[in-house]
SEKE-451714 format. One record per atom (N, C-alpha, C, CB): residue in one letter; x, y, z. Coordinates in steps of 0.2 Angstrom, whole numbers, plus 5000, padded with zeros to 4 digits. Glycine has a CB too. Example, Ala and Ser with C-alpha at 12.3 -4.5 7.8 and 13.67 -1.06 7.14 Angstrom:
// residues 2
a506649725039/a506249785039/a506649845039/a505749785045/s506449895035/s506849955036/s506450005039/s507049975029/
***
This chain:
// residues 265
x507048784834/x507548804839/x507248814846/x507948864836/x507548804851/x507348794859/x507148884861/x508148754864/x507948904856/x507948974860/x507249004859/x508549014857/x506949004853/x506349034850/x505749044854/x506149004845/x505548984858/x505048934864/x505248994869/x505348824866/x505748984870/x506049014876/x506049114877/x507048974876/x506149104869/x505749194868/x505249214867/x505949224864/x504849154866/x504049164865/x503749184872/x503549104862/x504049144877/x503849154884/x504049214889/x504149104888/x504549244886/x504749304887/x504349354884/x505249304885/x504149344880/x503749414875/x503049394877/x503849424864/x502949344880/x502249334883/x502049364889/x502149264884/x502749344895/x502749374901/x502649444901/x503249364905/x503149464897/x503149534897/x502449574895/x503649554892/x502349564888/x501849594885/x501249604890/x501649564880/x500949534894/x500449524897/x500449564904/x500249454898/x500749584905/x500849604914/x501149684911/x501649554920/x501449684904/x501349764907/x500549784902/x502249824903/x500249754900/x499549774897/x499349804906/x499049684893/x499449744909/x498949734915/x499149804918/x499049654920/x499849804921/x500149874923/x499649914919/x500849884920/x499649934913/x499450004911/x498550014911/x499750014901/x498449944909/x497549944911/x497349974919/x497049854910/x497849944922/x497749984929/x497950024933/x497749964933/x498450054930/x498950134929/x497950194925/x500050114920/x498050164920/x497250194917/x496850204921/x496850164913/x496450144925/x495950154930/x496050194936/x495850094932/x496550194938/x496950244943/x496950314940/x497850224944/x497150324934/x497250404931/x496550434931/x497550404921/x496050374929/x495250384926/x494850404931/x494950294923/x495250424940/x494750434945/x494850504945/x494750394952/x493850544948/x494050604948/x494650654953/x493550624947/x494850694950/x495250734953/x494750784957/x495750754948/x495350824960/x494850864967/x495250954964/x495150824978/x495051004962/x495451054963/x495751074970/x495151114960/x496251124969/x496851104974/x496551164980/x497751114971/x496051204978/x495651224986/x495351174988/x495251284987/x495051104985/x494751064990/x495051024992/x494251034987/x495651004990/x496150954991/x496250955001/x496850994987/x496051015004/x496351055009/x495851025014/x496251155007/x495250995011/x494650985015/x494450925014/x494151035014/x494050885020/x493950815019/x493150815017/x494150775027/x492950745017/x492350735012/x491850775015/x492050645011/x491550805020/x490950835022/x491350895026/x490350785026/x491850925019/x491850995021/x492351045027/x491251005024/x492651005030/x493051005037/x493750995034/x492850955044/x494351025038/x494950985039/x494950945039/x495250985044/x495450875037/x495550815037/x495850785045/x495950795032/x495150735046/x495350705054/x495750655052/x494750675058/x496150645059/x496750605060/x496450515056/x496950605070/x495850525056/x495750465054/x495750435047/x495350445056/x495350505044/x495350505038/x496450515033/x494650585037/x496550555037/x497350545037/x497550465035/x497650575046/x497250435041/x497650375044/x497250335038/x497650355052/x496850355035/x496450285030/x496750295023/x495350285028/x496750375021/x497350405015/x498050355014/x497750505018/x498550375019/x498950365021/x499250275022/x498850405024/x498650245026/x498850175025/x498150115025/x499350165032/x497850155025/x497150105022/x496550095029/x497550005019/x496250035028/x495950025035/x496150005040/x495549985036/x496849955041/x497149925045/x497649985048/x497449855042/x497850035044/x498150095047/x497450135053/x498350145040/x496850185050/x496450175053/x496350115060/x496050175049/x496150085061/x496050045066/x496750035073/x495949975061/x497450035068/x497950045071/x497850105077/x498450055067/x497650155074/x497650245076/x497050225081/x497350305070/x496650185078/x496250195086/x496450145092/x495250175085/x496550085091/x497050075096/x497350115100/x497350045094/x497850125096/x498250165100/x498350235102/x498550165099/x497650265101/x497350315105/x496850305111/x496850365100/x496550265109/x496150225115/x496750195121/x495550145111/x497150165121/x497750145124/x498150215129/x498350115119/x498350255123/x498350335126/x497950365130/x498350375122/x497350375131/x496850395137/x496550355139/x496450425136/x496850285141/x496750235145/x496050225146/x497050245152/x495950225138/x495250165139/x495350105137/x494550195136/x495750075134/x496150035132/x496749985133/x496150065128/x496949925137/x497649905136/x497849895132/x497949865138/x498549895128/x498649855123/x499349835127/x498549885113/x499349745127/x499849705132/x500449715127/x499649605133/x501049705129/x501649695123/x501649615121/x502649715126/x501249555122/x500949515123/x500749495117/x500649515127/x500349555116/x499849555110/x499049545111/x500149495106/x499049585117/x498349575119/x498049645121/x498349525125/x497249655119/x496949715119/x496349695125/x496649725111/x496449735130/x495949735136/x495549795137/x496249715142/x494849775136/x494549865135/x494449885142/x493749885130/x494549935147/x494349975153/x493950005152/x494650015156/x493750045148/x493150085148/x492650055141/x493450165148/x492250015144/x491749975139/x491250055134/x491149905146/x491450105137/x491050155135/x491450175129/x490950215141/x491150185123/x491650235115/x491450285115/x491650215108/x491850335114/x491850405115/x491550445108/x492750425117/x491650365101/x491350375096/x491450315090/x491650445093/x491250325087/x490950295081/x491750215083/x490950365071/x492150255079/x492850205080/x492950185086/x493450245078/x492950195091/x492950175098/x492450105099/x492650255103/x491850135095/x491250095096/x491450035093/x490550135093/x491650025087/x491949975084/x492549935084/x491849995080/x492849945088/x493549915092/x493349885096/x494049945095/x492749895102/x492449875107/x492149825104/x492149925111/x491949825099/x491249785097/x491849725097/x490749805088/x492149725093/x492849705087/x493049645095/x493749815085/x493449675098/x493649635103/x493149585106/x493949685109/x492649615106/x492049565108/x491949565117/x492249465105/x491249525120/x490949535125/x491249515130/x490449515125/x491749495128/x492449445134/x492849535138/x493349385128/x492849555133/x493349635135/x494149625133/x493249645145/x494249565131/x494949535129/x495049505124/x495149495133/x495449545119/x495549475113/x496449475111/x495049485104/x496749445108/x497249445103/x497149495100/x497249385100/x497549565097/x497549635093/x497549585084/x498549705095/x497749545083/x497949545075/x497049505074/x498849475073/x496549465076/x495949445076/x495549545077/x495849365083/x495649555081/x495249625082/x495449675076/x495449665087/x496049685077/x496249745069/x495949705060/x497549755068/x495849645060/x495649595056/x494649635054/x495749505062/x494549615060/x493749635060/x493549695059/x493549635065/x493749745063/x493849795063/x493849845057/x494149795065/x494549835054/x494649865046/x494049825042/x495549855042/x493449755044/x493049755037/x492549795040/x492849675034/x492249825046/x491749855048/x491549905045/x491749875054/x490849915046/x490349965042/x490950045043/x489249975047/x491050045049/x491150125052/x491950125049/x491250135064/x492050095045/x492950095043/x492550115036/x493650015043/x492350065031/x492050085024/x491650125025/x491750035021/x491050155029/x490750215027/x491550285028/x489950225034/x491750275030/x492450325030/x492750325023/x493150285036/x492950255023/x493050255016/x492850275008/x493050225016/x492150275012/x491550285005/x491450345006/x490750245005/x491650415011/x491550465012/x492250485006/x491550485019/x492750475009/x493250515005/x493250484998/x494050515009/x493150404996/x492950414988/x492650474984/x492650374986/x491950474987/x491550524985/x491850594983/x491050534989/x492150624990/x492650674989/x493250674984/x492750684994/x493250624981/x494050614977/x494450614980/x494250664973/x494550594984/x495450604990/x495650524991/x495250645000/x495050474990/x495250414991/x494950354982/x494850394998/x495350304982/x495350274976/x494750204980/x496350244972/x494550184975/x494150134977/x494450064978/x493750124973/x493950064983/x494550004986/x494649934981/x494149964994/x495349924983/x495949864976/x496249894973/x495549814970/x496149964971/x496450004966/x497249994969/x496150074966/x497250014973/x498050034977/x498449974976/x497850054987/x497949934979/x498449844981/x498449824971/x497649774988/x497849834967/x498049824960/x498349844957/x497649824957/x498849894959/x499449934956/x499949884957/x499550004959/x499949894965/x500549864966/x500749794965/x500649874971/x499949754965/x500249674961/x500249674953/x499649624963/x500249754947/x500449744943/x501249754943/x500149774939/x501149764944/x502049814947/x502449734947/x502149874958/x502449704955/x502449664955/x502549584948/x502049684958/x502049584945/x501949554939/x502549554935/x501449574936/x502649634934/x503149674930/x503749634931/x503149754933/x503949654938/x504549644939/x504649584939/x504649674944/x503949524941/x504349454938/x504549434932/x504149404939/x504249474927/x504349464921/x504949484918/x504049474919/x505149534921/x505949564917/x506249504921/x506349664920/x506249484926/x506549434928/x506649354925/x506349434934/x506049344922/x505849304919/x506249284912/x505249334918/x506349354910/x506549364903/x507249364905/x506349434898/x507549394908/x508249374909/x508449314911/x508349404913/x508149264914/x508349204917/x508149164908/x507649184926/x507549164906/x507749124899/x508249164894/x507049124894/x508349204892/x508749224889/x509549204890/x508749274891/x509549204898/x510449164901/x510249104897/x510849134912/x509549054900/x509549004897/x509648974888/x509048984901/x509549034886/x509549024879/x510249024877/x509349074875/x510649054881/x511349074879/x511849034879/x511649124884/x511448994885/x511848944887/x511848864886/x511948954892/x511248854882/x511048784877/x511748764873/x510348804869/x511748704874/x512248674872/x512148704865/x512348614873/x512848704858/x512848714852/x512848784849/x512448694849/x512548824854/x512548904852/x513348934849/x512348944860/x513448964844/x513948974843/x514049054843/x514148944838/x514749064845/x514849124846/x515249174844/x514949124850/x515049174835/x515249194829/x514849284832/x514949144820/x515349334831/x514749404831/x514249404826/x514949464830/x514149354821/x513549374815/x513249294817/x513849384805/x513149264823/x512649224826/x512349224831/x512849184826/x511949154831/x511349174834/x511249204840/x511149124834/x511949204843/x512149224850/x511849314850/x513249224852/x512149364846/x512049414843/x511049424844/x512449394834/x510849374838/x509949404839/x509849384846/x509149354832/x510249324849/x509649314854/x509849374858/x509649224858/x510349404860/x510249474863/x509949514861/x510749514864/x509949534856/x509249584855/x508649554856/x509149614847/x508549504852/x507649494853/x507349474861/x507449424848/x508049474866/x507649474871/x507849524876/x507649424873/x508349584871/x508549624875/x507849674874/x509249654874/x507249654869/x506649714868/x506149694872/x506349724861/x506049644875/x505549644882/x505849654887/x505149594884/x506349644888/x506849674896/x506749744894/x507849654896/x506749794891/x506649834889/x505949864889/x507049824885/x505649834886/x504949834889/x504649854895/x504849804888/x505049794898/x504849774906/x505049834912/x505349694909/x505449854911/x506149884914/x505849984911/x507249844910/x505650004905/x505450034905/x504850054907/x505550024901/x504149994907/x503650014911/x503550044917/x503550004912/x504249994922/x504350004929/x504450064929/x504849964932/x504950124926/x505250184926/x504450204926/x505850204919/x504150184920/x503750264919/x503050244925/x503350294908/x503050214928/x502550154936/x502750224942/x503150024939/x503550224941/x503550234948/x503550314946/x504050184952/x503550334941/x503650404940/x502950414940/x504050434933/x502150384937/x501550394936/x501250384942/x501450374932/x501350324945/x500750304951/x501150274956/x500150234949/x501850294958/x501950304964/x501950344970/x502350284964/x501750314976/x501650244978/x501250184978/x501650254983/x501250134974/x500950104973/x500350054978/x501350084971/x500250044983/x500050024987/x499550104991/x500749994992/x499750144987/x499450214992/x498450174991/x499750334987/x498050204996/x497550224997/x497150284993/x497750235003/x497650334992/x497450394990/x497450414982/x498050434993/x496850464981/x496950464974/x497450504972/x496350484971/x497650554966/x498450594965/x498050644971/x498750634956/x497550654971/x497150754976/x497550724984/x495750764978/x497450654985/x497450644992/x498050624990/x497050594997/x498450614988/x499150624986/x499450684991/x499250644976/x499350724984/x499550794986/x499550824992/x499250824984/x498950804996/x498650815002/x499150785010/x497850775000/x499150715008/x499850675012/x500350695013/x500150625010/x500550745006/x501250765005/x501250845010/x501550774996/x500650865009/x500750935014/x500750915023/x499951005013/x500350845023/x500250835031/x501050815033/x499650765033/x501450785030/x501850735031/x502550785031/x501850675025/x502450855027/x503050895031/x502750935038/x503450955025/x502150955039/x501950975044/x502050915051/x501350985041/x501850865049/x502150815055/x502950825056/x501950715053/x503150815052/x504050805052/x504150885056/x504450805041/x503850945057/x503850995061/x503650985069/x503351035057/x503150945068/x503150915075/x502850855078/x502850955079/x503250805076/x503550735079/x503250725086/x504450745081/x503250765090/x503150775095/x502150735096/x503350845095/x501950765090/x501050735090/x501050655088/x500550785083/x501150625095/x501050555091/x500750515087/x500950515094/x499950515088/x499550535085/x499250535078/x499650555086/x499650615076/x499750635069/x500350585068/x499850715067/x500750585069/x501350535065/x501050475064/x502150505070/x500950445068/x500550375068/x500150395060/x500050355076/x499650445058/x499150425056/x499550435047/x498450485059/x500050485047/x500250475040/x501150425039/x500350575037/x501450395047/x501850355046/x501650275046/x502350365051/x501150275048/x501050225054/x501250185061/x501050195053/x501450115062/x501450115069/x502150125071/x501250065072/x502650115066/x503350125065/x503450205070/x503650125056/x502950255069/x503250325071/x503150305078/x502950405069/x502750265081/x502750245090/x503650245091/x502250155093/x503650285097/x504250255101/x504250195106/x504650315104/x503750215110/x503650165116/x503750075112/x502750175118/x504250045116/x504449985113/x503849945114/x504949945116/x503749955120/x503049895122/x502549875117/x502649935128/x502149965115/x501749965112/x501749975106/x501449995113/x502449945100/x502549935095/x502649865096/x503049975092/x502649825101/x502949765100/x502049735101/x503749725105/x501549775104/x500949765105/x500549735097/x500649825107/x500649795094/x500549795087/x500949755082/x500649855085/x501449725083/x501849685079/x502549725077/x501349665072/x502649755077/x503249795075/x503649795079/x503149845072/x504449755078/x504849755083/x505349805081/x505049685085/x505549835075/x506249865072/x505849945076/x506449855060/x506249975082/x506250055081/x506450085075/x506450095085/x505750145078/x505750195071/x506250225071/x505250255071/x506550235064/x506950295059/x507150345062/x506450335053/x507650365065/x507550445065/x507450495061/x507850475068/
***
């Protein structure tokens, strides 16, 4: 029977992607944690800087965003609504400064999406990153993005199974006696929809946000900065480093960056 073919593909999709889900929901669980007076403090001991915020929070290309547009802010920096980065002051005030400059190159001018590119793969972004792994507050890099493309998987596979299933349903000859085949084929493919649709639940109850940066410590950690920002709005800055570029209001300088929908209120 066709239907059978058509549910083997279904208990295939399923099974494999949520394996993959849970092997990398594990590797995620498997990193160390930070007790919650260290939680408070960044890899060498200090408060957490706006940058280290901003790499938690949205990765390298968040970082790199923040310096932009801090460097734009104390006009050592243009960033065109064009989409263009012109450095004025060839001088960096630090490490990150140093590496946008480099980033843009010896012209003093480039296109922002080639720079922010460069930039988030640079030594001075990963040694950031390699600090707060060590400290437990950050997941190694892929982790974050490997969640979310199981997830992903997940969800095409409940979709998967639903789409063969109609198609089973609806093979010519099926009959539709309640003690026929109509009947098993809803169960037997209502138990990897079920499967699928279950995982998802306990995904986004265990390792959401999926995409995050952060290990569960820097978790926790985002979640204290992010009602403190929501206190004052007012610090561009900090918003930027745990919203991203979305918390800019300036149109100009969100349409710099790529982002044309203003922010949320």
């Amino acid at each position: 029977m066709l239907w059978v073919l058509l549910l083997l593909v279904a208990w295939g999709a399923a099974a494999v992607s949520c394996v993959r889900l849970c092997l990398v929901s594990v590797r995620t669980g498997l990193l160390p944690d930070t007790p919650p007076d260290a939680v408070r403090t960044g890899a060498d001991g200090h408060e957490l800087t706006l940058y280290e915020t901003a790499f938690l929070a949205g990765g390298p290309h968040r970082v790199v965003d923040l310096a932009l547009v801090t460097m734009h802010l104390r006009r050592r920096l243009l960033l065109a609504h064009t989409g263009w980065a012109t450095v004025v002051d060839p001088e960096g005030r630090d490490d990150m400064e140093r590496m946008v400059i480099r980033a843009i190159g010896p012209l003093g001018q480039s296109r922002i999406p080639p720079v922010r590119t460069a930039a988030a793969a640079a030594d001075t972004v990963r040694a950031l990153a390699d600090r707060l792994v060590a400290a437990g507050l950050a997941v190694p890099g892929g982790v974050g993005t490997d969640v979310a493309a199981a997830v992903r998987a997940v969800r095409g596979a409940a979709l998967l199974v639903v789409a063969t299933g109609a198609a089973a349903l609806l093979m010519p000859g099926q009959e539709a006696r309640p003690d026929g085949p109509v009947v098993s084929m809803l169960v037997w493919f209502g138990l990897p929809l079920a499967l699928t649709v279950g995982c998802l639940a306990i995904a986004r109850m265990e390792v959401h946000p999926y995409s995050s940066w952060a290990s569960p410590a820097g978790r926790r950690l985002l979640a204290a900065n992010e009602t403190s920002v929501s206190d004052a709005d007012h610090d561009v800055l900090a918003a930027m480093a745990v919203r991203g570029v979305r918390a800019v209001h300036d149109p100009a300088l969100r349409a710099a960056l790529g982002v044309r929908r203003p922010p949320s209120s």
